[in-house]
N, C-alpha and C positions, 0 to 999 in steps of 0.2 A: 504494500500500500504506500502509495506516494505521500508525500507531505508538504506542505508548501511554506516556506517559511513566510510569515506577517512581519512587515516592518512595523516600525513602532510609529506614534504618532508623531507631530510637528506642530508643538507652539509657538507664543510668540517668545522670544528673547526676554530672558529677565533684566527689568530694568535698573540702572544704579538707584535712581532717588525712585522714591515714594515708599508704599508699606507692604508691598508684595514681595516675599521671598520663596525661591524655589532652592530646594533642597534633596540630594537624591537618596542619601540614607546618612543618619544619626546614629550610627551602630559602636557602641564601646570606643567614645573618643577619649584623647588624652588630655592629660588637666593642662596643659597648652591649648588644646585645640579647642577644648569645655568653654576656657576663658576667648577666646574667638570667636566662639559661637555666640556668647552672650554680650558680649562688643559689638557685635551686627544684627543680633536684638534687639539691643537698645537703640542705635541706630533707626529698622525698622520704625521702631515705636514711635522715636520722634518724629521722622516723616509722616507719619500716620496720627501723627497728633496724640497717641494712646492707645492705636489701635494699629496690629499687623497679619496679615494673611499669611500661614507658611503653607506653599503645597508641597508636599513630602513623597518621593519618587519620583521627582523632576528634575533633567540636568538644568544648567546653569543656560543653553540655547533652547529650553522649554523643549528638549523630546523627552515625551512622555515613555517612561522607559516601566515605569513601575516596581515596586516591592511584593517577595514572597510575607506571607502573614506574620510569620515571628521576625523577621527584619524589620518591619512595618510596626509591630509590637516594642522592640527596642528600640524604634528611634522615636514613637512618641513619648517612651520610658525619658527620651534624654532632654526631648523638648519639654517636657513638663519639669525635669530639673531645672532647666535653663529658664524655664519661665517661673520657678518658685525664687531664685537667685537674683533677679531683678522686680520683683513682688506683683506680677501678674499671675493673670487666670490665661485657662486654654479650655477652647472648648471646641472638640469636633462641628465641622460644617460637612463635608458629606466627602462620601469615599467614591470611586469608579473603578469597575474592573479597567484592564488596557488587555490587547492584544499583544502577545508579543513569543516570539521563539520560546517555549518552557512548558514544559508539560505542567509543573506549579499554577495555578492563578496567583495573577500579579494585580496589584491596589495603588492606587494612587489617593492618597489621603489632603485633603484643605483640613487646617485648623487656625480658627481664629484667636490671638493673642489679644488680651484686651489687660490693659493695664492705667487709673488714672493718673496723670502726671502729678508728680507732687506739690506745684502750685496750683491746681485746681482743687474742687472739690467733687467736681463729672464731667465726661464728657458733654459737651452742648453743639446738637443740631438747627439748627430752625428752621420749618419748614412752614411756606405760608401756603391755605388753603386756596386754591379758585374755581371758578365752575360758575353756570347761569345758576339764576333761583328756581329754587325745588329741584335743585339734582342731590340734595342727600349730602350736602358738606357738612354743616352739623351733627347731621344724627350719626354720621361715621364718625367723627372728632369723640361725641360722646358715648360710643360704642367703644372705641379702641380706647378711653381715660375712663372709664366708668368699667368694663369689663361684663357687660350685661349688653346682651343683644336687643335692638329696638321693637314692639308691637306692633310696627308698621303703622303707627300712627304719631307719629316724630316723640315717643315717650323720653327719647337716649339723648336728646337736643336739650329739653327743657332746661338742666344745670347749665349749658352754653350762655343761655340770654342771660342779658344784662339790664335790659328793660323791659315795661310790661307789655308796650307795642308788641317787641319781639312775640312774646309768647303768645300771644292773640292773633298775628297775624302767622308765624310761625315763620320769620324771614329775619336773617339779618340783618343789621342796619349799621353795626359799631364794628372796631374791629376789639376781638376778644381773645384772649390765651390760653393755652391749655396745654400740660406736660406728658405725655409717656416715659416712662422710665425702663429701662435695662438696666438687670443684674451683670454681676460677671463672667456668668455664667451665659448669659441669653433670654434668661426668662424676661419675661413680662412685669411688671413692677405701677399698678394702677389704683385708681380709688378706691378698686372691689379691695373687701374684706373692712370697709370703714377707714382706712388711711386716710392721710391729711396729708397736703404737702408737703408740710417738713418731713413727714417719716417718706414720702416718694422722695425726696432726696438725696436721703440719707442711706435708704438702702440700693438705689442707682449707683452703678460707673458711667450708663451715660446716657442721658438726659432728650427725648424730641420735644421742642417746644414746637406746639402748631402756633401759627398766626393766623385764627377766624377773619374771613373775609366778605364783604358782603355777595350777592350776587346780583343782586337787583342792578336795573340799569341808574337809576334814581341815587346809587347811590356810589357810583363811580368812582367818584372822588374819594370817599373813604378808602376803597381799592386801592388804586393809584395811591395814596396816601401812604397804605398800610407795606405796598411793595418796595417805595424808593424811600421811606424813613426807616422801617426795621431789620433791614439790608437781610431776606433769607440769604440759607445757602442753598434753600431748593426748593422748588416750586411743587404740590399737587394739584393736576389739572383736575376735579371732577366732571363725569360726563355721563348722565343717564341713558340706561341703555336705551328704554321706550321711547327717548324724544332725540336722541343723537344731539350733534352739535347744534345749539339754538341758543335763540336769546345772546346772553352776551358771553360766549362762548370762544369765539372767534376775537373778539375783543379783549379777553383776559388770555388766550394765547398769544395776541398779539403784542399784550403788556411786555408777557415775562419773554421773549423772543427781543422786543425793544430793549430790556431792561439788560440780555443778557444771562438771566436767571434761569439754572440748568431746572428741567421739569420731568416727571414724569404723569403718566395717566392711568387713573383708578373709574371705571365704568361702574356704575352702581347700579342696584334695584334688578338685578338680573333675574331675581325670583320671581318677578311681574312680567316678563316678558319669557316668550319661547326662545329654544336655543338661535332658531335662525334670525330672528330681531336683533340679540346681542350681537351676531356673526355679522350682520349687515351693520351696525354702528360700527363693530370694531375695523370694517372695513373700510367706514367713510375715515376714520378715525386713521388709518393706515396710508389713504390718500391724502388727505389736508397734509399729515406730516411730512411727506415726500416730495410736498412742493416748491419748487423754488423758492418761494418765501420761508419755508423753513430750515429744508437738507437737512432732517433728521430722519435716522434710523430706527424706525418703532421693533420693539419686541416684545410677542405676545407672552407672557408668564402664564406654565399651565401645571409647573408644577414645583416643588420645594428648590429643585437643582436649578430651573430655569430662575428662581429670586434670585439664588447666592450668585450666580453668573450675571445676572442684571444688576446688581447691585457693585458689582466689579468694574463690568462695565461701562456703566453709569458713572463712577467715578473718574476713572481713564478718559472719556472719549463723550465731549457736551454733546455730540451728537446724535448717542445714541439713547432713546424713551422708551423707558419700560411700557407695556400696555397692562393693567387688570382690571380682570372681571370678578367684581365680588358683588356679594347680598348683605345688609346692613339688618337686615330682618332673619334668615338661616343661619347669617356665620360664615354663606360659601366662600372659600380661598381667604377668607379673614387672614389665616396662619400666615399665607404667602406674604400678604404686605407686614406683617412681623416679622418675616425672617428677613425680609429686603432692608427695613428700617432698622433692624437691629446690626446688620455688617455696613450696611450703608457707612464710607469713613466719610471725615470729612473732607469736604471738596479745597479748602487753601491750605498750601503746604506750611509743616510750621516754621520758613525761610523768612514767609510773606509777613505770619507773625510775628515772626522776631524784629520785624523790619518795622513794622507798625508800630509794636512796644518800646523802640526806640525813638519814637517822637514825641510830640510836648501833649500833651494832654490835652485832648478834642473831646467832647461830651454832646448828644444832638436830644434835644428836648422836645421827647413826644407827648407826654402827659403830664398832668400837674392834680398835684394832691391835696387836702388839708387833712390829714390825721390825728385825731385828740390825742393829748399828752406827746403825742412826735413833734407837730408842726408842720410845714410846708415839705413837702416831697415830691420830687419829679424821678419821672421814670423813659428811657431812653437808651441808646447803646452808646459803646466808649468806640469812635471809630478809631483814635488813635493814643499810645502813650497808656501811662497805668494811673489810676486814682485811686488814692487811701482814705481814709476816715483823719480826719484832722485837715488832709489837703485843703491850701488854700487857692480858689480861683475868681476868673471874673467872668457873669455872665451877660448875656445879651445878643445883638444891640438892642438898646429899647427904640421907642417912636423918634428921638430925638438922634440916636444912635451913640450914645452913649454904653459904657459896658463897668456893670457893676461890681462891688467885694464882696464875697460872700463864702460861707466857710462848710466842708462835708463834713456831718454830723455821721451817720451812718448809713452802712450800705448793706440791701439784701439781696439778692439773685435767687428769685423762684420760691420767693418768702423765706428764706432762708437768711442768717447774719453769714455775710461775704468781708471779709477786713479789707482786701486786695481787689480789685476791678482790671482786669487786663486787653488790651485794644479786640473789639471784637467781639465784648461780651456784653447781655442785655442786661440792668438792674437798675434798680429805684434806689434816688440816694436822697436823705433826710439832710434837710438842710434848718434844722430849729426853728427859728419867730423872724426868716425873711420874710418878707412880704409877697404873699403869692399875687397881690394885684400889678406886681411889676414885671409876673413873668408872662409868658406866652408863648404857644408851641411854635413851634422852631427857629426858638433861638438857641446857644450854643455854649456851652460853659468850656471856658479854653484857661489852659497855665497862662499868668498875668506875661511870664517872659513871651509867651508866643505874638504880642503887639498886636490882635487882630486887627482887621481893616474889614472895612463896608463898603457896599455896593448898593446906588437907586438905581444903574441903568449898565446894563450888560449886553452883551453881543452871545448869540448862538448860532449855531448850521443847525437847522431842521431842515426835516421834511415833511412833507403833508399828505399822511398816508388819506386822507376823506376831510372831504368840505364839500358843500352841496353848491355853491359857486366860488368866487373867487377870494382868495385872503389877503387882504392888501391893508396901508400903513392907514392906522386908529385904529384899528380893532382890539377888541380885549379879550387875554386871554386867560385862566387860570395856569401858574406855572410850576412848577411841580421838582424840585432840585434838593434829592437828599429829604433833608426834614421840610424843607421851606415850600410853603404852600401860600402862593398872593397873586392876585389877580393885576396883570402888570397891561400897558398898552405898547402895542407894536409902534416903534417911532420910524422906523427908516427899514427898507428892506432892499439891501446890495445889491447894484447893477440888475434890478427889477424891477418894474410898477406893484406887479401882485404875480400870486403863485395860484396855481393850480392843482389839483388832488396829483400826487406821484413826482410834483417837483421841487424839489431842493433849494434852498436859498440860504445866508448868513444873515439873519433879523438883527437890529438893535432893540431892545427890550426895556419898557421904563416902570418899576415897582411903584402902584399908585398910594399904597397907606405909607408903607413905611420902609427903610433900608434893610438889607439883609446879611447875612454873613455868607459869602459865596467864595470859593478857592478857583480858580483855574485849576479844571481835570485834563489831564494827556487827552490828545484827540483818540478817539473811539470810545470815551465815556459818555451813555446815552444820561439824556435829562431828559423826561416825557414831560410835554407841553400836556393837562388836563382837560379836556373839553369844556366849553363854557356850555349853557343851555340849547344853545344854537348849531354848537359847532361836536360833529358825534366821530366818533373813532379818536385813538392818541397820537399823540405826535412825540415823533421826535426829536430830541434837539442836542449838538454837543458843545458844552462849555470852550469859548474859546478866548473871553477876555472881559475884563469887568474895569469898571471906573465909578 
């Protein structure tokens, strides 16, 4: 009987930087080699912010070459030394046979290293929700943080709202927050069992904050708001399967596409509809993505292996969007968007971070408090530089453009006491008996050494992806930069009278109430121009000089 030899398979090349490491066998190394191996651990780890992938029977040029069972047994033996020696956890992500010359079956093992860095206290994701109204963002937010499957009649949403509208009309209108938490192990870590947020953070390594978003068209601007003030690191599109892409659908893909905000898509309510209705969404859903406006690679998840591959994925390569089909009411593929969210690393390397944390301390003010017994607190993210508790800074501009002293009393992250704030990260900081009547969202608490400077009237390149006739110099627009939300008038528009839908220009821009704190971004950083009442679709625009 003949026999044919099987080549082995061909991946990609393992890469130097990020938190992927391929490994071919871990078998009785030397306490040289032990200390090696845990020097390029840790390594991993940093690049992955806390978090590292090892696939185990893999060369160094990704052929899949694989392990007999007891090899395979002692080198997870070594990796799990090497990972109790720098104080993480390891936890199997999923094994493959391979093909290969040997009468043996041979394995090829992923395991995920998850360790929190020791100036944190968890990993933290953010992820802002999108989708038209009534596609089921809420009641999934509060299915996966509550741990209790919805009645089909939005019961898993009602802890979402914030208001009493909300819950009567059953529509978002504010944007709202909400934690998932991971163990170190992978589990699940939620409200069920009666927890409170301090104890979800205390027993988390790392942390998904959703960002609730509204859906309604009405309410746009809080959108827009919620996407370029709370800077996610990744976008959920939601998309009902019964009604496919509708409403404003196309509009909040077009946001996070503008914005640059890497996304994937969760199709919901699949329990109301027949198999081929979800098949024909997920197919319009396959075409929109592939179209020159987007160049993205959708992929369908249909089962545990296809998350942990999407979620790899997804972080290598913006291009490619996960597709799922779950039930918010069954449970169906629930699991799959937790194991996707749970290896999901984070999208900036921490090069980017360290780069950031090296600059003077930027603070962007989205909300404003009055707390008994605290006093005034604002809550917002640190884009650059570290903030402590005693830090002294100045905030603003006010109406006058003036920038005030004012001192950090304390700081929480996720209700939690945080002593250290580091670039990147969201939290509320208590600021004592200042006067909340002197602040207002977006303005900017900055290190007094950083001299801020202000801006009434700025220059951008947009384009005008929709206008229903022409956009020419007086018009008003709302503008949308970061935290900075004001409705400014177009003064001059370069070497043009007026634009038309799909054409490009460099605007001069004039802020009507009051001046703002604006930086010049490198070109290719988007600012989306907000629709006024009149005027429907976003725009975009790139910082290119301010006075």
């Amino acid at each position: 009987m003949d026999s044919t030899r099987s080549e082995p398979l061909q991946g990609l090349p393992e890469a130097e930087d990020g938190n992927i490491e391929y490994k071919l066998k871990l078998v009785n190394p030397s306490q040289y080699r032990f200390e090696h191996l845990v020097t390029q651990m840790k390594w991993r780890l940093q690049e992955g912010r806390g978090e590292a992938v090892y696939q185990i029977g893999v060369e160094d040029n990704g052929l899949l070459v694989g392990l007999a069972e007891e090899e395979m047994r002692a080198s997870l033996k070594t990796l799990h030394r090497m990972a109790e020696k720098v104080g993480a956890d390891i936890t199997v992500l999923r094994e493959r046979e391979v093909d290969y010359d040997s009468d043996t079956p041979r394995k090829i093992t992923e395991v995920l290293v998850r360790k929190v860095p020791d100036n944190q206290q968890f990993l933290d994701l953010r992820v802002a929700v999108l989708g038209n109204v009534d596609s089921g963002k809420s009641t999934l937010l509060g299915v996966l943080t509550q741990g209790e499957l919805d009645n089909g009649r939005g019961r898993a949403r009602l802890n979402l709202f914030r208001h009493l509208h909300e819950i009567q009309s059953g529509r978002t209108s504010s944007i709202s927050f909400e934690i998932l938490g991971f163990n170190s192990k992978g589990e699940v870590v939620n409200y069920s069992d009666s927890r409170t947020a301090e104890e979800i953070c205390e027993s988390s390594s790392k942390m998904i904050t959703f960002i609730d978003l509204a859906g309604h068209h009405k309410y746009l601007h809080t959108t827009i708001f919620g996407l370029t003030s709370y800077c996610p690191d990744c976008a959920l599109l939601l998309v009902s399967a019964n009604t496919g892409i509708a409403g404003t659908t196309r509009e909040h893909l077009g946001l996070a596409l503008a914005l640059k905000v890497p996304f994937f898509v969760v199709v919901s309510k699949v329990d109301l509809c027949a198999k081929t209705t979800v098949e024909r969404t997920v197919r319009q859903l396959e075409r929109v993505l592939k179209q020159p406006g987007c160049h993205k690679v959708p992929m369908l998840v249909t089962s545990e292996d296809d998350a942990v591959t999407a979620a790899q994925q997804f972080a290598q390569s913006p291009n490619v969007t996960p597709i799922f089909t779950l039930s918010s009411v069954s449970g169906e593929s629930l699991d799959l968007l937790k194991v996707f969210l749970n290896i999901l690393p984070p999208l900036t390397n921490s090069k980017e971070q360290e780069e950031l944390m090296q600059q003077l301390t930027e603070f962007q003010v989205d909300e404003i408090y009055t707390v008994p017994e605290v006093g005034t607190v604002v809550g917002g993210t640190l884009s650059s530089g570290i903030c402590r508790e005693g830090d002294q800074l100045v905030v603003g501009p006010t109406d006058d453009g003036c920038f005030l002293e004012l001192r950090v009393c304390s700081i929480q992250r996720n209700r939690s006491a945080c002593r250290v704030l580091r670039a990147g990260q969201a939290a509320t900081l208590a600021l004592g008996d200042f006067d909340r009547a002197l602040l207002r969202k977006g303005m900017v608490m900055v290190s007094p050494e950083m001299n801020p400077t202000i801006c009434s009237v700025f220059e951008a390149e947009i384009v005008l992806l929709f206008h229903a006739t022409t956009f020419r110099r007086g018009f008003q627009v709302t503008v949308h930069v970061g935290n900075v939300r004001q409705t400014a008038v177009v003064e001059k528009i370069h070497a043009k009278d007026k634009l038309r839908t799909g054409e490009k220009a460099v605007v001069r821009f004039r802020f009507l109430k009051h001046p703002e704190y604006l930086k010049a971004r490198e070109t290719g950083c988007s600012l989306p121009l907000a629709p006024s009442p009149f005027w429907r679709g976003a725009k975009l625009g790139v910082a290119r000089k301010e006075s």
